[in-house]
C-alpha positions as CSV (number, residue, x, y, z in Angstrom):
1,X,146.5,39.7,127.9
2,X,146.6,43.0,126.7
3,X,149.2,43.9,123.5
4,X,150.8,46.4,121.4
5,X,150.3,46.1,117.9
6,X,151.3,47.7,114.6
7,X,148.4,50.0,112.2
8,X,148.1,49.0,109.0
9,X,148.7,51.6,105.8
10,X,145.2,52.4,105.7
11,X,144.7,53.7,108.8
12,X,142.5,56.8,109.1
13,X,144.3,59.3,112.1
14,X,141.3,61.8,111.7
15,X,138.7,59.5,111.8
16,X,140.1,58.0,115.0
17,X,140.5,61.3,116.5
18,X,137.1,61.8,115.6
19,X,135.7,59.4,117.2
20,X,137.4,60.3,120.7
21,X,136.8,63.7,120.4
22,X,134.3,64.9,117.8
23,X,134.9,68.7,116.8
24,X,137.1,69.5,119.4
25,X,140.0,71.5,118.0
26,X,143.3,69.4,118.0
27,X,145.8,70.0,121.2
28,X,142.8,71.4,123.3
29,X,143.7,70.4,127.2
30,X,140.7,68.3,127.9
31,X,142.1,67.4,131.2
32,X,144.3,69.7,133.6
33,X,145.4,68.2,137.2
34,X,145.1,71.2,139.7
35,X,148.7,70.5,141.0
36,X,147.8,72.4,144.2
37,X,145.1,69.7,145.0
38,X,148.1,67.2,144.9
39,X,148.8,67.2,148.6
40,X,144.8,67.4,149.4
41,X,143.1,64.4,150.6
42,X,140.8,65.4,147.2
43,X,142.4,65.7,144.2
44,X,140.7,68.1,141.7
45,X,141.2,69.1,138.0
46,X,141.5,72.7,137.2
47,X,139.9,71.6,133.2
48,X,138.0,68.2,132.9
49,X,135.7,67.5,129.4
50,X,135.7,63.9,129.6
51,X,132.3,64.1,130.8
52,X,131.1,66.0,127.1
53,X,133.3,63.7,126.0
54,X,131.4,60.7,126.7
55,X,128.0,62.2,126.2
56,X,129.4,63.4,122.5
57,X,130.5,59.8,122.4
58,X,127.4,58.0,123.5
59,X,125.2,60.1,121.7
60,X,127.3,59.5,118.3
61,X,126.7,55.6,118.5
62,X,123.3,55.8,118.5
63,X,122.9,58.6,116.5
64,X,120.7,57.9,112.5
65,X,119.3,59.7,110.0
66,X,115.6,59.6,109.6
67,X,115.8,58.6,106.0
68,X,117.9,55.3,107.4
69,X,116.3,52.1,105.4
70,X,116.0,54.6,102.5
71,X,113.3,57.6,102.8
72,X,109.5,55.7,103.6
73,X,110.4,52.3,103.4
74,X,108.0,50.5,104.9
75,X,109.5,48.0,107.8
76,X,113.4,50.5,107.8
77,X,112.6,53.6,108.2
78,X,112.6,54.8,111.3
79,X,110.3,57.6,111.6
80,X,106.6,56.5,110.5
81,X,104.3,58.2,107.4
82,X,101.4,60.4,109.1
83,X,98.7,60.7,106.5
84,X,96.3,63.9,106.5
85,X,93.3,61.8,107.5
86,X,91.8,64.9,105.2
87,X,91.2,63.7,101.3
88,X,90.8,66.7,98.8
89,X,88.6,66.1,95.7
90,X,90.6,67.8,92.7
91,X,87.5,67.3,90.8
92,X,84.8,68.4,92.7
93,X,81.8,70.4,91.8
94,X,78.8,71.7,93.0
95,X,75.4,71.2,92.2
96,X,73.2,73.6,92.8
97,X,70.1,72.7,89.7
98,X,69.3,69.4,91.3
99,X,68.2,71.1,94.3
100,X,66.6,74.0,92.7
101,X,64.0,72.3,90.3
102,X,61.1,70.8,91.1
103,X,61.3,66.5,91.7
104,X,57.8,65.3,91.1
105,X,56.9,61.6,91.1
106,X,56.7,59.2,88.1
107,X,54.9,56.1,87.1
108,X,55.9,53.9,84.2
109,X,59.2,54.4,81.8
110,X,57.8,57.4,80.7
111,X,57.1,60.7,81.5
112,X,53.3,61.6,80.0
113,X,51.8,65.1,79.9
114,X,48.8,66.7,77.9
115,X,49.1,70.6,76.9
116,X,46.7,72.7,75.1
117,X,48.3,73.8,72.2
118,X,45.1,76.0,70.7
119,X,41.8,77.2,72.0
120,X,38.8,77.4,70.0
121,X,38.2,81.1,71.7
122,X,35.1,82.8,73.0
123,X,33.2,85.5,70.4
124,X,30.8,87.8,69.8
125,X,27.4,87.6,68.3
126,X,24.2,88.5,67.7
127,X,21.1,88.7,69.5
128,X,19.5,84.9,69.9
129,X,22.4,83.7,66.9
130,X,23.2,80.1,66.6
131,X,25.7,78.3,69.4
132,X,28.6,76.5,67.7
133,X,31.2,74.6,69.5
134,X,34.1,76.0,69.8
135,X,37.1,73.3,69.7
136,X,39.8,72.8,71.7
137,X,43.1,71.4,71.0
138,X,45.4,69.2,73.1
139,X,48.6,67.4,72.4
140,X,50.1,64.2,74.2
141,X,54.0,64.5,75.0
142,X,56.3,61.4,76.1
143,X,59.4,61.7,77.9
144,X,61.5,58.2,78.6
145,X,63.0,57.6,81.8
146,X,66.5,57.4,81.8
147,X,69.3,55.5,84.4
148,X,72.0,56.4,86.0
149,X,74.6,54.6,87.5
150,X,77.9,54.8,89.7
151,X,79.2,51.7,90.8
152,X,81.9,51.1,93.6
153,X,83.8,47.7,95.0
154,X,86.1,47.7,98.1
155,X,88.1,44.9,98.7
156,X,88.6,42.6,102.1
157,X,92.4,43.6,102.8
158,X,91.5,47.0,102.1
159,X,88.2,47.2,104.6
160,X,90.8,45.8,106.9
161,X,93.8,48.2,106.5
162,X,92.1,51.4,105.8
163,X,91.9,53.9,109.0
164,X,89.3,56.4,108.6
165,X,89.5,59.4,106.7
166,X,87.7,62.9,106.2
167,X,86.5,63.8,102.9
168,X,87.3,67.3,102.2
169,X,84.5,69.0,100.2
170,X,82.2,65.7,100.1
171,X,79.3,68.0,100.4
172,X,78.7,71.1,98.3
173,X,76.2,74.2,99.4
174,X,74.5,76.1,96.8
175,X,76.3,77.6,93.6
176,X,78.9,79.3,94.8
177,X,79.0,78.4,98.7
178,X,81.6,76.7,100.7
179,X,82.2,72.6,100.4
180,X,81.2,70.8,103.7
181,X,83.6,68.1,104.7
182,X,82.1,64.3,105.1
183,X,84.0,61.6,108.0
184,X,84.4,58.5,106.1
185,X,84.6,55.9,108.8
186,X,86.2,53.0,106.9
187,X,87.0,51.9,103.2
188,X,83.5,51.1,102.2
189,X,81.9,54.5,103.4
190,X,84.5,56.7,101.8
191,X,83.6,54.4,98.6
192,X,80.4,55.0,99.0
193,X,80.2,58.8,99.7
194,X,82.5,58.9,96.5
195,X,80.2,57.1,94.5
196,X,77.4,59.2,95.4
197,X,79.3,62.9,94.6
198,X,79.9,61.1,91.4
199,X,76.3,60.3,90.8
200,X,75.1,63.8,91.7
201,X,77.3,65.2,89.6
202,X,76.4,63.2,86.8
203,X,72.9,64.2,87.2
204,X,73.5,67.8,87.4
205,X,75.8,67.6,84.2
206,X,72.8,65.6,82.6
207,X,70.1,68.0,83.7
208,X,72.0,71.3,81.6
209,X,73.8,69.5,79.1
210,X,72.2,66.1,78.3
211,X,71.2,64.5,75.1
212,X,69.2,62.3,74.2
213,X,70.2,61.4,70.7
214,X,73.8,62.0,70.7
215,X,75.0,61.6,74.6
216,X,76.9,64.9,75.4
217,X,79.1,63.1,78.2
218,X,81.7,61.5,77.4
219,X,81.8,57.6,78.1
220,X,77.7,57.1,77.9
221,X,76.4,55.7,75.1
222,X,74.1,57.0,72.5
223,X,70.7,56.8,73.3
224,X,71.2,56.7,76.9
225,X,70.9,60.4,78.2
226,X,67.6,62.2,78.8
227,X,67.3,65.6,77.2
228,X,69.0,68.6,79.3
229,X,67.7,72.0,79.8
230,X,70.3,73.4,76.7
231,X,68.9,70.5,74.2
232,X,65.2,71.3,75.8
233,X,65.5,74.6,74.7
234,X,67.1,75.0,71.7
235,X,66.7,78.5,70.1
236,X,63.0,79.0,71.4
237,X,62.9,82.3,72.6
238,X,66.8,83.1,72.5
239,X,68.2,86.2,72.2
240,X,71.1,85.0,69.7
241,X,74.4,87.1,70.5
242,X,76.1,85.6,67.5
243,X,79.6,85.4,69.4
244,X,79.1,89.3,70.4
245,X,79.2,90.9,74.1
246,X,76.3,90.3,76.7
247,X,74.4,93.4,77.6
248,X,71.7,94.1,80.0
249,X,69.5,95.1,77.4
250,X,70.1,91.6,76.4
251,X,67.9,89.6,79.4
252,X,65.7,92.6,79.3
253,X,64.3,91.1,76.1
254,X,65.1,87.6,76.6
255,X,62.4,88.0,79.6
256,X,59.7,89.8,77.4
257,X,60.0,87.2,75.0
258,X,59.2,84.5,77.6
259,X,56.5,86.7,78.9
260,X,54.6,87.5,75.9
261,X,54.4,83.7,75.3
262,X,52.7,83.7,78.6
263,X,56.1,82.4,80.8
264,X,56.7,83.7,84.2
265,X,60.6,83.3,84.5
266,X,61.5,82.6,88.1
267,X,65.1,81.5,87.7
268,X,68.5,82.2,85.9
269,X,71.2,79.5,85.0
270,X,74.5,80.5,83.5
271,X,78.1,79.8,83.1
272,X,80.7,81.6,85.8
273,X,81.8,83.7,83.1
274,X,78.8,84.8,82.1
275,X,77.6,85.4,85.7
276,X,81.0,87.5,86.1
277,X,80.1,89.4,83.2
278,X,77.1,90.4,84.6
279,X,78.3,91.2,87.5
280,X,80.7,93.9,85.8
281,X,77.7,95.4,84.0
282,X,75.7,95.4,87.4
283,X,78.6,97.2,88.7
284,X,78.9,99.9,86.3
285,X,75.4,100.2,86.1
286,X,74.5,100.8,89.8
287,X,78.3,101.9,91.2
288,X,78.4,101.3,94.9
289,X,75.2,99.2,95.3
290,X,75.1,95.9,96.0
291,X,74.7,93.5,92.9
292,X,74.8,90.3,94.9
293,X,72.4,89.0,97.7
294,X,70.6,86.4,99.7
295,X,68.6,84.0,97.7
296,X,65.6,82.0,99.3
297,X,68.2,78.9,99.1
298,X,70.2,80.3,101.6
299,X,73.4,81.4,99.2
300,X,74.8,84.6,97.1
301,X,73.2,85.0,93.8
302,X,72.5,87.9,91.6
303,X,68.9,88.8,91.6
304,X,68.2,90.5,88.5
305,X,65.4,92.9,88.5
306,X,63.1,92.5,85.6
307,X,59.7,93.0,84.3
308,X,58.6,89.9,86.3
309,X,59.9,90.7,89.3
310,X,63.4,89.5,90.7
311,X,64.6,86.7,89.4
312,X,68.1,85.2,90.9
313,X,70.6,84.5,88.8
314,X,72.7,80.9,89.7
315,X,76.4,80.3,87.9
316,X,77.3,76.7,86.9
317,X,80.1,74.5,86.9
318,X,79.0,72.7,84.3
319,X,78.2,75.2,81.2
320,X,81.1,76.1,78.6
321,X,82.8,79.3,79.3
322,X,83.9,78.9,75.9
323,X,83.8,82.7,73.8
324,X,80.7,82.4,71.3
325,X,79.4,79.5,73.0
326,X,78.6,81.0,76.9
327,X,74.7,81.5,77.2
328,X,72.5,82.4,80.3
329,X,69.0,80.3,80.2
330,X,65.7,81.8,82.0
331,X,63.4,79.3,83.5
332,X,59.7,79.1,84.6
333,X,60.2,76.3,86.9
334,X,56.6,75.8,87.4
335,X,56.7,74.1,84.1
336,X,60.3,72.6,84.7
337,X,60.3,69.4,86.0
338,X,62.6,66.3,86.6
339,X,60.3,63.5,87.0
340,X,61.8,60.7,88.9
341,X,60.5,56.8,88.9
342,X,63.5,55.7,91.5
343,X,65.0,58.1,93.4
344,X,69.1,57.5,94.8
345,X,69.1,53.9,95.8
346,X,71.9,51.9,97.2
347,X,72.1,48.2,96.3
348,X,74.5,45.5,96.7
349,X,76.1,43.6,94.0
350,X,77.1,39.5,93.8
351,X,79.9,38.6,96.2
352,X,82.9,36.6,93.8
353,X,85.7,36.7,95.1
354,X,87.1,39.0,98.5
355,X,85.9,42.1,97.5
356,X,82.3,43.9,98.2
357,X,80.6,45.5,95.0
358,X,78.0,47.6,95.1
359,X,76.1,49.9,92.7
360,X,73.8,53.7,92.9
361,X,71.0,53.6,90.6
362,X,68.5,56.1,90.3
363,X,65.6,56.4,87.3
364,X,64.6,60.3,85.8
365,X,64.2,62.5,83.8
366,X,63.8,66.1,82.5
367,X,60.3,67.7,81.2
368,X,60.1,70.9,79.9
369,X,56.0,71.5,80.0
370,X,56.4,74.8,77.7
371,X,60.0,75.9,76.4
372,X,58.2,79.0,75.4
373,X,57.5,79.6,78.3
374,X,61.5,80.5,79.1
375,X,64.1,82.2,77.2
376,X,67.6,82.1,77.2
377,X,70.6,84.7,76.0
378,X,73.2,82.1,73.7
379,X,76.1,82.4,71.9
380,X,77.6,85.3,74.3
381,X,81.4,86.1,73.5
């Protein structure tokens, strides 16, 4: 049986009004009886809004906020977290060197090699004179193999869970060319193709910048690093800048000195400050012209013209841009050489627990056959 009641002293009048009638402004005729239609078989209304009414209504008790359960909480929220399937590598870099010097074969932990340091000579004499031996000398040099490592473990719930993802950048192109993406189908192939980029670049960083006495990367032990192309080459043939400005003059003699020492400089390595720098003197030097072109690699490079012909000129991530420290290195690569015993291999760690381990080995080195036949510009401000 329906009943009339009394309100208690906390009743809310607006939010009960609310609740019948939303926004609607109070003493608005929601409903007017057309008194004419009275005596009509059909009665009408000249003003009728409890349709909106109910719709305003309805729509109010199912109404919530997308951030109901708390913003992204997993199991409340209503509306679901899209992830970009794309991942962006904040730390990516390219590696241009490993691709551009030659990879030859090696057998055994060390690299061998024979030069001749001095030759005995040809001469002049006289009619029917005596026929002395003239001596010859050779030296024996011994690189040792070093290894590298990356090692990666994805774990069951993960291989599971994980959807696939795109790698943004996985895959560099030349020096200063675009980074290709790579689809990582599942957790252990993005693992993987991470693993790898981290390899790669820990070979291209080893191949400028290694040590083999006193390891230049950070985290590797002592001893454990093969010599890069900056140890390698020391101050042979260097055009020391002593912390002053680069000039063009500067590789002009940097390639004579390589060239009177019997070198054939085919290649340029420098920092990207150094390569800009170049690029502003290029610039001044031939105005409109272009400073920059094709390589035979397929990318922009400078090509420096020079008493040995062009020679292109490649910018690295991985030399300082520090001021007194920046330095542009001329190679002969048909003396450069990164001699390899095992080449990138993928191998499979033991299985403990519910988790797959794996590791990316590979076994090199760098060989310089001649420093003196390069050069290089160092200690550029």
């Amino acid at each position: 049986m329906a009943e009339t009641g009394s309100i208690g002293a906390n009743f809310d009048a607006g939010s009960a009004y609310q609740q019948s009638f939303g926004n609607m402004a109070a003493k608005t005729v929601y409903l007017q009886p057309d008194l004419k239609s009275i005596m009509s078989s059909k009665m009408k209304n000249t003003v009728d809004a409890r349709k909106e009414l109910h719709n305003s209504y309805t729509a109010g008790l199912k109404a919530h906020t997308t951030t109901a359960g708390g913003a992204g909480t997993a199991g409340y929220a209503m509306v679901p977290i899209f992830v970009d399937p794309r991942i962006i590598d904040e730390t990516r870099k390219n590696t241009p060197i490993i691709e551009m010097l030659p990879r030859v074969t090696n057998m055994g932990m060390f690299a061998d090699f024979n030069n001749i340091t001095a030759k005995g000579g040809g001469f002049t004499a006289t009619e029917d004179a005596a026929m002395s031996e003239q001596d010859n000398t050779y030296d024996r040099y011994s690189t040792a193999i070093k290894f590298l490592y990356a090692v990666g473990r994805v774990t069951g719930p993960s291989e599971a869970a994980q959807p696939s993802y795109i790698l943004a950048g996985m895959n560099p192109s030349g020096s200063v060319g675009p980074f290709g993406d790579q689809s990582g189908p599942n957790a252990m192939q993005v693992e993987v193709l991470v693993q790898t980029r981290a390899i790669k670049e820990l070979e291209e960083n080893l191949l400028l910048n290694g040590n083999a006495t006193t390891s230049a990367i950070a985290g590797n032990p002592n001893g454990t690093e093969f010599d890069g192309i900056v140890t390698l080459m020391g101050a042979t043939n260097t055009v020391d800048k002593n912390t002053t400005a680069l000039s063009l003059n500067d590789s002009t003699l940097a390639i004579q000195n390589a060239f009177d020492d019997g070198g054939r400089p085919n290649l340029g390595i420098c920092s990207s400050a150094v390569f800009s720098d170049l690029l502003d003197l290029l610039s001044a030097k031939i105005g409109f012209l272009q400073s920059a072109v094709e390589t035979e690699w397929g990318f922009s490079a400078i090509k420096l013209n020079t008493m040995v012909g062009q020679i292109p000129i490649i910018p690295s991530m991985f030399l300082t841009n520090a001021s007194g420290s920046k330095a542009l290195y001329f190679l002969d690569t048909s003396v450069v050489e990164v001699r390899v015993l095992q080449d990138l291999t993928y191998e499979n760690l033991a299985k403990t627990n519910d988790s797959r381990k794996f590791m990316l080995k590979q076994y090199e080195t760098l060989i310089i056959r001649n420093t003196a036949f390069c050069s290089s510009i160092t200690e550029i401000a």
